[in-house]
FIKE-67026 format. One record per residue (C-alpha): x, z, y; chain; residue number from 1; residue in one letter. Coordinates in Angstrom, 1 decimal. Layout:
<atoms>
<atom x="X" z="Z" y="Y" kette="A" nr="NUM" rest="A"/>
...
</atoms>
This chain:
<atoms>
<atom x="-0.3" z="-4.4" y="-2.5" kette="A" nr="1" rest="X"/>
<atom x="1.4" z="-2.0" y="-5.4" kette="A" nr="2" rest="X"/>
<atom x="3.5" z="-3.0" y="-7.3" kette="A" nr="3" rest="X"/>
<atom x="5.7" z="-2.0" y="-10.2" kette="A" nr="4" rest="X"/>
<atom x="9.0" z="-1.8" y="-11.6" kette="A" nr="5" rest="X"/>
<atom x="10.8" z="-0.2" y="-13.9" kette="A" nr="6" rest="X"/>
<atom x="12.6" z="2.8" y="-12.9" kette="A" nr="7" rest="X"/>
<atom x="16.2" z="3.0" y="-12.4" kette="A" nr="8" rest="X"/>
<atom x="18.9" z="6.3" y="-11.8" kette="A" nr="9" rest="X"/>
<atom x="18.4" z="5.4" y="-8.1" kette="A" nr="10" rest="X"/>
<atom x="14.9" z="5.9" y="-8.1" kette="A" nr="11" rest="X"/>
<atom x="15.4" z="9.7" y="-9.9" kette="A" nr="12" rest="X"/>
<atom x="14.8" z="11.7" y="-6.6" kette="A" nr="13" rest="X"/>
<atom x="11.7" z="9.8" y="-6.2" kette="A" nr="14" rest="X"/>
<atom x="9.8" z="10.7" y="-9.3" kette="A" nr="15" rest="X"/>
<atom x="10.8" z="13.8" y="-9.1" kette="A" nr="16" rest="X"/>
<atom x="9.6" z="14.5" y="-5.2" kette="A" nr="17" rest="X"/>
<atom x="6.2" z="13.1" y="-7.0" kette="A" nr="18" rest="X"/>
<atom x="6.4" z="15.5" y="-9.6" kette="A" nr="19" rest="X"/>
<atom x="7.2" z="18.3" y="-7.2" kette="A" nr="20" rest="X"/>
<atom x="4.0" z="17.6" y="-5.1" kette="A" nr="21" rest="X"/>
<atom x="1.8" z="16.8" y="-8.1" kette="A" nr="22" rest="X"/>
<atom x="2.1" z="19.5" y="-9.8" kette="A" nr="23" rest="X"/>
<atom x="2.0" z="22.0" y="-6.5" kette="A" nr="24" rest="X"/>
<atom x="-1.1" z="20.4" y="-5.9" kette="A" nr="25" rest="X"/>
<atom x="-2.3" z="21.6" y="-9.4" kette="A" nr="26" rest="X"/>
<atom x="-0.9" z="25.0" y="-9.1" kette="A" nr="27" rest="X"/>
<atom x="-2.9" z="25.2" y="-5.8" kette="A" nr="28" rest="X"/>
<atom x="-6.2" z="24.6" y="-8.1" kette="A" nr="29" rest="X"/>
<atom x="-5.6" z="27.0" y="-10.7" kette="A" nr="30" rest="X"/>
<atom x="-5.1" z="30.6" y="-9.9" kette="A" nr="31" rest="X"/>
<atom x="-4.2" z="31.3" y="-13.6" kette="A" nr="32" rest="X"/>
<atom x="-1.4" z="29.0" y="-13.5" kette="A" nr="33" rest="X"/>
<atom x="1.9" z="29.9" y="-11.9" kette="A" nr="34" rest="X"/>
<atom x="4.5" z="26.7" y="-11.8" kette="A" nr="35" rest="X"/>
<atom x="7.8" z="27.4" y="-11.1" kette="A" nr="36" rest="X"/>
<atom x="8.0" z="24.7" y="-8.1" kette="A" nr="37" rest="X"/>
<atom x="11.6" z="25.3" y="-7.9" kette="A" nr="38" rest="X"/>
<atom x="12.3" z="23.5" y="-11.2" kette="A" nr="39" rest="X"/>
<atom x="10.7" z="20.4" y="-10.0" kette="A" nr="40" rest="X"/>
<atom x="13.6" z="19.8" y="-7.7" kette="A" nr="41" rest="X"/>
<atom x="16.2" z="21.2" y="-9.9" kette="A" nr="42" rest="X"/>
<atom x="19.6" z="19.7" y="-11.0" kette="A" nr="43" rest="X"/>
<atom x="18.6" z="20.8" y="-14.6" kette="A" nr="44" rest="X"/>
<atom x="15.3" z="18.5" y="-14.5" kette="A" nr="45" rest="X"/>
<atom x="17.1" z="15.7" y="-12.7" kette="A" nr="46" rest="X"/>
<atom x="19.3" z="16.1" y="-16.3" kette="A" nr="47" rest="X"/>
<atom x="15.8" z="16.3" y="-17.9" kette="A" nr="48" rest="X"/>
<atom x="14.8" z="13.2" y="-16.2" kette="A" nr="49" rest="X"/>
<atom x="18.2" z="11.6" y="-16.7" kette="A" nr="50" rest="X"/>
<atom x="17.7" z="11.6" y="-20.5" kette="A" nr="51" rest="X"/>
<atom x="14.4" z="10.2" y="-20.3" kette="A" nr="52" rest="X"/>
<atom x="15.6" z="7.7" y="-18.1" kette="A" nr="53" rest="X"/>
<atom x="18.8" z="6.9" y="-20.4" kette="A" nr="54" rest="X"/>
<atom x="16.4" z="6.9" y="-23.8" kette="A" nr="55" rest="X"/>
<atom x="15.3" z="4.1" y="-26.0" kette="A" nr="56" rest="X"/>
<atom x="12.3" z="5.7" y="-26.7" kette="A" nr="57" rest="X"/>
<atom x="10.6" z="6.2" y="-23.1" kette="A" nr="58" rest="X"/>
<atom x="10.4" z="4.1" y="-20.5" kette="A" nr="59" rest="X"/>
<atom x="9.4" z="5.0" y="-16.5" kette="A" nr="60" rest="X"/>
<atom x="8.0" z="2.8" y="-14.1" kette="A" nr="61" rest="X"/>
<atom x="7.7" z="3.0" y="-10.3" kette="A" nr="62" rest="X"/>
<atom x="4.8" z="2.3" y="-8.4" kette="A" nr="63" rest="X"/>
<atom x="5.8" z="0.8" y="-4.5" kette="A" nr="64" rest="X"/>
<atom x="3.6" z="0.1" y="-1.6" kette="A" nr="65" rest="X"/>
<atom x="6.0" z="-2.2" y="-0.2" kette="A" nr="66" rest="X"/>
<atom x="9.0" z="0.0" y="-0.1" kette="A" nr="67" rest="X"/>
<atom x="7.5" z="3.1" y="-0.4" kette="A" nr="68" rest="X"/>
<atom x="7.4" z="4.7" y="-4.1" kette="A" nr="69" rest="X"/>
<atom x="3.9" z="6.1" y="-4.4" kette="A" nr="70" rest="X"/>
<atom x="3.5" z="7.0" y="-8.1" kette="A" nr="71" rest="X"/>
<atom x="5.0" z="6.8" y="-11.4" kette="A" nr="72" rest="X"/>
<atom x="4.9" z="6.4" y="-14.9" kette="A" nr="73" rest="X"/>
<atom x="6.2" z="7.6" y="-18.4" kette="A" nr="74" rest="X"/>
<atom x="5.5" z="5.7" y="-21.4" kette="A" nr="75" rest="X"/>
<atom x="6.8" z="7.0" y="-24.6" kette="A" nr="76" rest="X"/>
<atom x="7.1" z="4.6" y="-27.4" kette="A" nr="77" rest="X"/>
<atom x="6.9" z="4.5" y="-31.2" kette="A" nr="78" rest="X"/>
<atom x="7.3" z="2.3" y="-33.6" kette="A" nr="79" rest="X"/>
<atom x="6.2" z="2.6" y="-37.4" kette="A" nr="80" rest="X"/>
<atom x="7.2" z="0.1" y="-40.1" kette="A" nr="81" rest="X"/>
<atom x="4.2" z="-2.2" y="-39.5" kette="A" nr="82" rest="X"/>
<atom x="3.7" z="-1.6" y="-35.3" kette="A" nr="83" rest="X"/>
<atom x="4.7" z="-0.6" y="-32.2" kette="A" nr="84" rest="X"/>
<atom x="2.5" z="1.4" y="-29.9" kette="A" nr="85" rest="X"/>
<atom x="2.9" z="3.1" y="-26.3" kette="A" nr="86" rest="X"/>
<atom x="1.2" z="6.1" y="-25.3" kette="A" nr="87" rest="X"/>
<atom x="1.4" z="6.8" y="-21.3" kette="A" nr="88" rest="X"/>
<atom x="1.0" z="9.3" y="-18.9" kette="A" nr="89" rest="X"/>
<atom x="-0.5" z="8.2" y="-15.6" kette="A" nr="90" rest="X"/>
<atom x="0.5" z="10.1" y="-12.8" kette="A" nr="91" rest="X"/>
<atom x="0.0" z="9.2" y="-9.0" kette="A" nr="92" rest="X"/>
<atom x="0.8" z="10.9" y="-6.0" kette="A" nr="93" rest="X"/>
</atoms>
């Protein structure tokens, strides 16, 4: 069963290990497209990441299979005067 949970500091390596293998598997697809893998694991993104994690206006949640984390994912949230509304980015590793 998968489960999920809000994401906390301690789960920062997680997401971004996810991130790291996501997006390698993209740059394998496109020959066009050079990531920069190294960022992916980089004490500037964990900052990145950090922020995001710290910020009112986004919120992550971590997928577990049991104890393993197995995907993630960023919802950024807006409000207007009348309404609030979430947009999210699913991505599973």
């Amino acid at each position: 069963m998968i489960i999920s949970k809000q994401a906390k500091l301690k789960d920062l390596g997680y997401i971004m290990q996810m991130q790291f293998e996501l997006f390698q598997k993209c740059d394998s697809m496109d020959e066009l497209d050079n990531i920069d893998n190294d960022w992916f694991l980089s004490k500037a993104h964990g900052e990145r990441l950090s922020k995001l994690l710290a910020s009112k206006r986004f919120r992550f949640y971590i997928a577990l299979a049991g104890d393993k984390p197995v995907g993630y994912i960023l919802c950024q949230i807006t409000q207007t005067c009348h309404s609030t509304s979430t947009t999210d980015s699913r991505l599973w590793s």
